[in-house]
NUGUTI-370342 format. One record per residue (C-alpha): residue number from 1; residue in one letter; x, y, z. Coordinates in steps of 0.05 Angstrom, whole numbers, plus 5000, padded with zeros to 4 digits. Layout:
<pts>
seq type x y z
NUM A X Y Z
...
</pts>
This chain:
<pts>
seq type x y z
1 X 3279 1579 1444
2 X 3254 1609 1382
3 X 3316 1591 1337
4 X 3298 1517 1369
5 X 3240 1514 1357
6 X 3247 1543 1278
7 X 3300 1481 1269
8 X 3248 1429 1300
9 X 3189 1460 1250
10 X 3235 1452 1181
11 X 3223 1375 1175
12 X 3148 1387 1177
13 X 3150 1452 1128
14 X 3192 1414 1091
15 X 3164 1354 1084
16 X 3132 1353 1015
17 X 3200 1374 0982
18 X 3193 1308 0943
19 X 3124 1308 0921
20 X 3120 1236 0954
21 X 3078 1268 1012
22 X 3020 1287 0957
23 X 3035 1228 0924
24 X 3017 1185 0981
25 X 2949 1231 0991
26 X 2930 1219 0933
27 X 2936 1145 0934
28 X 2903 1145 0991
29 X 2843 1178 0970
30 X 2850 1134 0915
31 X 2838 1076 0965
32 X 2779 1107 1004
33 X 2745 1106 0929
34 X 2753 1037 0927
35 X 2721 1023 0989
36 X 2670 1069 0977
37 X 2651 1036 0915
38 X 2644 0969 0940
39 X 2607 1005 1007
40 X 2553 1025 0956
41 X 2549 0967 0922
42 X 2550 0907 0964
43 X 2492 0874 1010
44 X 2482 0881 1073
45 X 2513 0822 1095
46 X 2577 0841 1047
47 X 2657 0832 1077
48 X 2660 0907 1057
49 X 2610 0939 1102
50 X 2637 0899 1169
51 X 2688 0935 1213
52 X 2723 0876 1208
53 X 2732 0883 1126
54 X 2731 0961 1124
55 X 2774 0981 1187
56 X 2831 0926 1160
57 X 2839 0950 1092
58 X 2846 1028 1113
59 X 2901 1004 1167
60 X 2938 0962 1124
61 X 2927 1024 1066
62 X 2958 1073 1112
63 X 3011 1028 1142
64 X 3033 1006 1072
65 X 3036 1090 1047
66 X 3072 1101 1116
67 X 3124 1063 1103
68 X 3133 1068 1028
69 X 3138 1137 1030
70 X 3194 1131 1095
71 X 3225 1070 1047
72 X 3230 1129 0987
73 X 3252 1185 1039
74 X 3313 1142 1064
75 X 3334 1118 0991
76 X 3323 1183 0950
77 X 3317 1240 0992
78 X 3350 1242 1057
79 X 3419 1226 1014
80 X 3406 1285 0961
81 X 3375 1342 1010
82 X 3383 1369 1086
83 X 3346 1431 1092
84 X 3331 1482 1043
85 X 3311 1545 1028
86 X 3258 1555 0976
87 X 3253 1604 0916
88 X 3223 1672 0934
89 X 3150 1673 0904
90 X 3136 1681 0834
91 X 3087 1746 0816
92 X 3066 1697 0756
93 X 3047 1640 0801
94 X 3010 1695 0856
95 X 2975 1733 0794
96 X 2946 1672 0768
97 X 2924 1644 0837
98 X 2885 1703 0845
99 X 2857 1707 0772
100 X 2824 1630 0787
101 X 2804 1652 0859
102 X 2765 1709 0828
103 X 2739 1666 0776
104 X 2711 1623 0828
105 X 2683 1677 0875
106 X 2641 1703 0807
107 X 2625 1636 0797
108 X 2593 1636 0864
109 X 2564 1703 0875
110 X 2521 1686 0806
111 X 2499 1623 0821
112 X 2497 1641 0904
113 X 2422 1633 0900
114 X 2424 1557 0880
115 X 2487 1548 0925
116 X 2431 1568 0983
117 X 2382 1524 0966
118 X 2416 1460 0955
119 X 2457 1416 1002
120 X 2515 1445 0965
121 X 2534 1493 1009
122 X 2557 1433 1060
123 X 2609 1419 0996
124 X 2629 1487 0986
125 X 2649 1495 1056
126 X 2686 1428 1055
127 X 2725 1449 0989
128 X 2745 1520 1022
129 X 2768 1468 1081
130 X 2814 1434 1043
131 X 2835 1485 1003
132 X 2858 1517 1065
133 X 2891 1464 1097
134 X 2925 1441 1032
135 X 2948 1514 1035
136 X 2974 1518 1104
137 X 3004 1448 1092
138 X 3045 1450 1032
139 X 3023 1511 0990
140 X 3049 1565 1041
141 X 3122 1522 1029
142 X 3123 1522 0950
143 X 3086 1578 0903
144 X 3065 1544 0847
145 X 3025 1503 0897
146 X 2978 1558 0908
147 X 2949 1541 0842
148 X 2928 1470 0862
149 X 2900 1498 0928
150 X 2860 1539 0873
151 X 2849 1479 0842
152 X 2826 1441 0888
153 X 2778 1505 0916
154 X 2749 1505 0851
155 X 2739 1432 0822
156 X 2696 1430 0893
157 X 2650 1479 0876
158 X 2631 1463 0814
159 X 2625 1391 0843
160 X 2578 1431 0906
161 X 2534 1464 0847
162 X 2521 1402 0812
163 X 2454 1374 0809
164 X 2436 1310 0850
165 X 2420 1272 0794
166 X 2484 1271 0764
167 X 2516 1220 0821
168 X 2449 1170 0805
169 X 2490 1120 0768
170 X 2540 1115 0823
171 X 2481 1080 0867
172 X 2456 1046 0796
173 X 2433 0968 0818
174 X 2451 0987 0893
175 X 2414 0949 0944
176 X 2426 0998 1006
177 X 2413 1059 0953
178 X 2360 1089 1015
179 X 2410 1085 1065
180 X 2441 1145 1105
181 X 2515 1124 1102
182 X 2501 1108 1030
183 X 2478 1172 1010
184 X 2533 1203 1050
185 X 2586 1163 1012
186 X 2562 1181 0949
187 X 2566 1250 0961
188 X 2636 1245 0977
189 X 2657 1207 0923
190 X 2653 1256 0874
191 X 2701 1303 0912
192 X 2752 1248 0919
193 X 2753 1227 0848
194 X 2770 1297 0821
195 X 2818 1324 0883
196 X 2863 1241 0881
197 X 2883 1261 0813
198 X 2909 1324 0829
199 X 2944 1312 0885
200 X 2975 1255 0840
201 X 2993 1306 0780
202 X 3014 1354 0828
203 X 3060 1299 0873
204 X 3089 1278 0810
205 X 3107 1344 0775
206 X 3142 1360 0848
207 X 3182 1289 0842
208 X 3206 1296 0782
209 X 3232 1378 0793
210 X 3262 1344 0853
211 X 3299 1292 0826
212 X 3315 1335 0766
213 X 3345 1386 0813
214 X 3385 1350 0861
215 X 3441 1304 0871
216 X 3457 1250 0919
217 X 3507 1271 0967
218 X 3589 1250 0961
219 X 3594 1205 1016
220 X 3639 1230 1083
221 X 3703 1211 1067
222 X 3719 1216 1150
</pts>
């Protein structure tokens, strides 16, 4: 059962061979900007804070990166690629994983006293989330990746230490700036708009290795 079971994982381990799987996160995050930009900003009778304008636009968001990236899949890279074996692991790309890591755990254990006493620590927890998941997810299948799980560890910190006062202006002229969900968007915002543009960068460098790399397959000729 084990070989089994092995076979039925490699579409899953594999499935960010393109980049078009980070691509599509990004994008996505991307979207939930939008629609937390026009959250903050409408009234409280605005399209954009009804189910019935927020719930449709993340459906059709997802439906239309669902298919777009299966469209891409079936054109570019079911014809070039079956399954693959990976590179063995760089020491460069390990050594300098570790170097940011341990710049960001210094970071930390100097500034660990303000980390405590702010609501930051909520963010820092969140960013060592997704750096882990991002690492179990497509890191753990591609080395250099580990440096944009570092990345993405990191950029969330410092956006966990930063003072309150630097997301005012994104609930400047707001006229639900005292509400709950408001607040709670804002704070989130801030983490999407750094981590969309590197799963973008990161997506596209992927891509582009990808299509650099491989070649569509001679048809059968049986």
């Amino acid at each position: 059962m084990q070989p089994i079971q092995a076979l039925l994982s490699r579409p899953r381990v594999y499935n960010n061979i393109d980049g078009v799987g980070e691509i599509s996160m990004g994008f996505m995050l991307l979207g939930f900007l939008l629609v937390f930009w026009m959250q903050i900003h409408s009234t409280l009778h605005s399209f954009w804070i009804r189910s019935y304008g927020f719930l449709p636009f993340i459906l059709l968001m997802s439906l239309a990166l669902h298919f777009g990236r299966k469209a891409f899949k079936q054109k570019f890279t079911y014809p070039r690629t079956g399954f693959v074996r990976y590179r063995a692991s760089s020491i460069w790309y390990i050594l300098a994983s570790a170097g940011v890591t341990a710049a960001t755990v210094v970071f930390i254990v100097r500034n660990l006293p303000h980390l405590l006493e702010t609501a930051g620590t909520v963010g820092f927890f969140y960013s060592l989330f997704m750096a882990a998941c991002y690492g179990y997810g497509i890191a753990r299948a591609v080395p250099w990746k580990w440096l944009v799980a570092s990345a993405i560890f990191f950029s969330g910190t410092i956006v966990a230490f930063l003072p309150a006062t630097v997301f005012q202006p994104l609930v400047a002229g707001s006229p639900r700036a005292d509400n709950f969900d408001v607040r709670l968007l804002v704070a989130l915002f801030p983490y999407f708009l750094v981590w969309s543009p590197l799963f973008l960068l990161s997506g596209s460098i992927s891509l582009m290795l990808y299509l650099h790399s491989s070649q569509a397959l001679a048809p059968d000729g049986q």
